[in-house]
N, C-alpha and C positions, 0 to 999 in steps of 0.2 A: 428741784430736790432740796434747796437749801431753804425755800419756806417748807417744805415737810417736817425737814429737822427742826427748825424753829418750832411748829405746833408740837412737834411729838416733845420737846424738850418744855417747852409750858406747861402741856399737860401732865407731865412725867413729875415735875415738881410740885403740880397739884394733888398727886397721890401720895408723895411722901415728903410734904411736909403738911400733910392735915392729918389731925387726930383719927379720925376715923380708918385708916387704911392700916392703921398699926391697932387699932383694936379688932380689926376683921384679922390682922394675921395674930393677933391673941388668943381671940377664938377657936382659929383655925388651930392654933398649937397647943392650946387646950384640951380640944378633942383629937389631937390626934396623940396628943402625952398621954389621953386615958384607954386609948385604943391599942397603939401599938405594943405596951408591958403584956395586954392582955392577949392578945395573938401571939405576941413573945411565947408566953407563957406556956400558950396552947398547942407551940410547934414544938416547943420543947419538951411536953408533957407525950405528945402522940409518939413521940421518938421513943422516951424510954419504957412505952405501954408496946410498943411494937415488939412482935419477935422479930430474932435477927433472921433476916431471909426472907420476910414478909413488907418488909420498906422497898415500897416502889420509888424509881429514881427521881420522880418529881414528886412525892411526898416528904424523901430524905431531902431535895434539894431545896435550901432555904429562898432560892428566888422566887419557888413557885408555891412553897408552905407560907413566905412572909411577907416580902414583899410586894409582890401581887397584888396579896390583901390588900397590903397600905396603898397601894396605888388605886385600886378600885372604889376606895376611900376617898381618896384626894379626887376623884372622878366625880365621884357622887357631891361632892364638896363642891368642887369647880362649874357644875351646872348649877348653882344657887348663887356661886360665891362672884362669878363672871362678869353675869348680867346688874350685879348690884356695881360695878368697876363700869361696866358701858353706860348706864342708863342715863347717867348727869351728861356724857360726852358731846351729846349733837340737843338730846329733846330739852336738859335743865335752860340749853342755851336760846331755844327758840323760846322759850318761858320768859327766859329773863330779854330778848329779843336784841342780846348780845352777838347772836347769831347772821341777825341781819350785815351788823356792821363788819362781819369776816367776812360776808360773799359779796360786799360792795367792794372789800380791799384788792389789791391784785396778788389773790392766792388762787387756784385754781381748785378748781372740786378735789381731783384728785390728794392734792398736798394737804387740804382737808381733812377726807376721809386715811391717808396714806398715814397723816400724824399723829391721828387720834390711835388711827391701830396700834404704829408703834410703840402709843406710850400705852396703853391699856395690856399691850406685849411686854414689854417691860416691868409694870408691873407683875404682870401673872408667874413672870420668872424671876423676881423675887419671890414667890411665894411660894415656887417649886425646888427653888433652891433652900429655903425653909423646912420644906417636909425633904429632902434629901439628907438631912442631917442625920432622921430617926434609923434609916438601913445605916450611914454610918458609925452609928453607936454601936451597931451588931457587929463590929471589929473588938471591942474588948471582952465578947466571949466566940470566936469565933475564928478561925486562923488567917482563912484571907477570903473575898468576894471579888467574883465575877464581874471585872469590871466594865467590858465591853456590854452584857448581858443586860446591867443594872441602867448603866448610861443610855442604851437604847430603849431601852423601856420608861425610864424617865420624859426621853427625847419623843415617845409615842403618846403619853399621858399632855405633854405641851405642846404636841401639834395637835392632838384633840379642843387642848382648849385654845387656840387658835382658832377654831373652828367654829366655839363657841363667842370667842371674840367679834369674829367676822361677821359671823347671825344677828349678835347680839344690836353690834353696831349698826349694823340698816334697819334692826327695830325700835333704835332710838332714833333715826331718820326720820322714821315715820309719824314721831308724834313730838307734843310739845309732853304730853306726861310722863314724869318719869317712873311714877306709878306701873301705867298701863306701858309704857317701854318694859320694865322689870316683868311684869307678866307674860307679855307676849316673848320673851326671853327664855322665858323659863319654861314656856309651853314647848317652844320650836328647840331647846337642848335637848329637852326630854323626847319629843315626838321622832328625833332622829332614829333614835335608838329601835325604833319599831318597822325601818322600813327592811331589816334583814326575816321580818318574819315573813316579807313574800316567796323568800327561797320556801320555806314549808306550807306557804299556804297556793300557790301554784304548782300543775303537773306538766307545762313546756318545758322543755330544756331550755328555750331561750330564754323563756321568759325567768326562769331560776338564775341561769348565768348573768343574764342582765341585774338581777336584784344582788347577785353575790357580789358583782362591781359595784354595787352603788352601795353595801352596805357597812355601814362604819366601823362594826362590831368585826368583819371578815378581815378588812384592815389592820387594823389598830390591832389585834389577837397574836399577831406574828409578830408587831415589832414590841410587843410587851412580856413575848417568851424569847427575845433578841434575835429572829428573821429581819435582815434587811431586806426591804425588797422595793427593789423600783416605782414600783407601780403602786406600791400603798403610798410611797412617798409623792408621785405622780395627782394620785387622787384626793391628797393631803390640800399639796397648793392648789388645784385646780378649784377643790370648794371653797377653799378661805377666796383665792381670786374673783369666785362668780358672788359672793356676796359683798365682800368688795366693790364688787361695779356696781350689784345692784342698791347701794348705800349711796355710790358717786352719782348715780343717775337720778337718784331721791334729791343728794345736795344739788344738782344741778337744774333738776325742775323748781326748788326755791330760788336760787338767783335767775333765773330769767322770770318768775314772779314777782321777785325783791328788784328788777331792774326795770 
């Protein structure tokens, strides 16, 4: 455990203190300074066009008129923005063949693959903690927000990209390019999202409830309207867990090559 923390606290310091990681969170809060005024705007404009008696309770409610948006935002961010965070992690280093000389050390795959997540984790929670700012500015027109509501859906948006971490990470296992690591990233974020379409494209019932478990979007939907619920938290760790290993089983097919 205590070479984990070492790697993840290396890596951690390679993301913030290089240029780069503070212009990707520039970026990111550039477009989301020019997004958020404007869905401000637009929730506040559907409000006073509405008659009274015709606002339904998640139209009125600004968690599901604004912030939402901005989260499905920061979604659609985080599967671009993820993989560009993993892709140097495991493939820049078999490049530079830096790598070799951590699986001859006495670190074990695990503590490998365990440190890099963490710091790649840490990153991403700075960056979530970045777009958390914008729902709190909606306190200086607003009386007070739902905090349990907002924190769990925050909390739903960062186990998703966890997710993305994890994927991300054994696809940079997989190569020395960091290139074709970013691509195959970016494919497998994206392709997730398609496996809830077998609930509508199947007529078993089993086969529909097997696809409604396994799919992200059934998930992730309840803790981002603030449902706790076990079992998406369950299905949370159990994917970041299974790519995980299948990342340490990658590092570990290289050192019994490297040895």
């Amino acid at each position: 455990m205590n070479a984990t923390w070492v790697i993840a606290k290396k890596e951690l310091k390679s993301f913030f203190l290089t240029p780069t990681f503070y212009f990707v969170t520039f970026l990111i809060s550039l477009i989301l300074s020019l997004l958020f005024p404007v869905h401000f705007d637009m929730f506040a404009e559907g409000l006073q066009r509405a008659a009274p008696g015709m606002i339904g309770d998640q139209q009125a409610n600004i968690h599901y008129g604004l912030y939402l948006r901005h989260l499905s935002y920061m979604n659609l961010i985080l599967i671009f923005i993820v993989p560009a965070f993993t892709m140097k992690l495991i493939a820049e280093e078999k490049k530079m063949r830096t790598f070799d000389l951590l699986l001859t050390s006495p670190v074990s795959s695990w503590s490998i693959v365990g440190g890099k997540f963490l710091a790649v984790s840490g990153a991403i929670l700075g960056i979530m903690f970045m777009a958390l700012l914008y729902p709190l500015m909606t306190l200086l027109f607003v009386d007070q927000i739902h905090w349990p509501t907002l924190i769990l859906a925050f909390s739903g948006i960062f186990s998703l990209s966890l997710i993305y971490a994890a994927m991300n990470l054994f696809c940079s296992s997989m190569t020395e390019s960091v290139l074709i690591a970013y691509i195959m990233s970016v494919i497998l974020n994206v392709s997730i999202w398609f496996v809830g379409i077998g609930v509508e494209a199947v007529d078993s019932q089993t086969a529909r409830q097997v696809f409604e478990h396994i799919s992200l979007s059934t998930h992730l939907s309840g803790m981002v309207e603030g449902l706790f619920r076990f079992q998406s938290i369950t299905f949370f760790i159990t994917f970041i867990g299974l790519f995980l290993f299948l990342a340490e089983r990658v590092v570990e097919s290289h050192r019994w090559r490297a040895s």
